[in-house]
N, C-alpha and C positions, 0 to 999 in steps of 0.2 A: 787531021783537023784538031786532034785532042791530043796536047802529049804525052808521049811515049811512056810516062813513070802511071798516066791513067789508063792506059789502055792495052797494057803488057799484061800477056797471059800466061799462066802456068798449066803445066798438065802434071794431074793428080795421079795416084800410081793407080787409079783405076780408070784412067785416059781420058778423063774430062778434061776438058778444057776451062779456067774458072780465068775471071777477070781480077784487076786490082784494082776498078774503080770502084766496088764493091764496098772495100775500104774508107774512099775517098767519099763514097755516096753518106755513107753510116758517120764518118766524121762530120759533113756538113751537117746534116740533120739532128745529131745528137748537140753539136755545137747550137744550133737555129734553137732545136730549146729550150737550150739552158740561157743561154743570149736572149730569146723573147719570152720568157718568163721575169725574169730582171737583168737589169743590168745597170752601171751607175751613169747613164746616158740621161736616165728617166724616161726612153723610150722602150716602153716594156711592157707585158702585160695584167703585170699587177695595176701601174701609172694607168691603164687604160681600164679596168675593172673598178679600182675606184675613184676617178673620174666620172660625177654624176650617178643617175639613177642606173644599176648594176642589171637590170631586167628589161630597160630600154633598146630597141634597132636588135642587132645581130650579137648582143654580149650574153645574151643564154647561151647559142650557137658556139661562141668562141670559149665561154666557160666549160662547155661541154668534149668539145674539139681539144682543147687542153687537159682537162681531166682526160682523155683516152689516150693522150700523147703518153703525158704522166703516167699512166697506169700500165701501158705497153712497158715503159723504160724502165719505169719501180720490176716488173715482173720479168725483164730482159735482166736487170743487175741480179735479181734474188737467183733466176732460174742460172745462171751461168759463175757466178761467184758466191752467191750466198750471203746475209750478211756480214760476216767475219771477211772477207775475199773483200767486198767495198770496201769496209774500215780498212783493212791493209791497205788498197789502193788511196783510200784518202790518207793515210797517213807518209805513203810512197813521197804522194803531191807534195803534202807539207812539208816533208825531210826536205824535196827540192828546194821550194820559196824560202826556206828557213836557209839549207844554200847559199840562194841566189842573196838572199838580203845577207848575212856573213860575208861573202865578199865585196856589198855594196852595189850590186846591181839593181840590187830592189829597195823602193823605200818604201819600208813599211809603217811610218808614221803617217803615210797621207793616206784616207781612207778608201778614195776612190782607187787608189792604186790595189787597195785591199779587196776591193768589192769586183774589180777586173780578176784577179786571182782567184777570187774562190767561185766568180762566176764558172771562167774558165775550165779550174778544177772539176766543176760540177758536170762540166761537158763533156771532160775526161774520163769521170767515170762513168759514165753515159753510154758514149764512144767503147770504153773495155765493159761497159755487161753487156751491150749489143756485139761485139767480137770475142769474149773471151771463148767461147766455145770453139774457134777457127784458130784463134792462137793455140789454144791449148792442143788442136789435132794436131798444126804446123809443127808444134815445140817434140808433140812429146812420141806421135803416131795414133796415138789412143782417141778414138774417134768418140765416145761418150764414158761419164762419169758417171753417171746416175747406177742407184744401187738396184739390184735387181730383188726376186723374188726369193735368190739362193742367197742371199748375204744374210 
């Protein structure tokens, strides 16, 4: 039903079997939002917060819902990269766009084009502090980083 690049499994050398949609789950949702937070759509949730009175219908709920999104994702990026580890990763991004606009692919004069970029970006790093911990085991074997009681 699902293809094959979501649904292919690896077995871990202590014989798990682990999925790759995993992946693809934490890209959607890191992407979902940084995308519904803003984006230059105007379809977003700042556009909708203020949009009228801010305490009317379900926008406590959705203020609230969003703050835990946010506070998961802030403490997913610190706990797995650090803040130094983000800036690298934001600056990764930008070397790219800086790239991409050098050889003319990107225009960086038009601003929506700009506000799609660093939406994006924003998703990016999103996506790498909710996985950096699983890359880093894949890359290096080394299953946690954290310093212990003997360092």
């Amino acid at each position: 039903m699902l293809p094959d690049i979501l649904v292919k499994r690896s077995v871990t050398k202590d014989g798990k079997k682990v999925s790759h949609l995993r992946w693809w789950v934490s890209m959607i949702l890191a992407m979902a939002l940084a995308l519904g937070t803003w984006n230059p759509t105007g379809h977003h949730f700042i556009h909708y917060l203020t949009s009228g009175d801010p305490l009317e219908g379900f926008k406590p709920f959705y203020i609230l819902l969003m703050f835990a999104f946010w506070l998961m994702a802030i403490k997913a990026i610190y706990q797995s990269l650090k803040w130094y580890g983000a800036l690298v990763a934001a600056a990764i991004i930008a070397a790219f766009v800086y790239g991409l606009a050098q050889k003319g692919w990107l225009d960086t004069s038009d601003w929506s084009t700009l506000g799609w970029v660093a939406t994006i970006g924003i998703g990016l790093i999103i996506w790498l502090g909710l996985n950096a911990s699983i890359i880093w085991k894949t890359a290096t074997g080394v299953y946690t980083t954290d310093a212990t009681d003997e360092d």
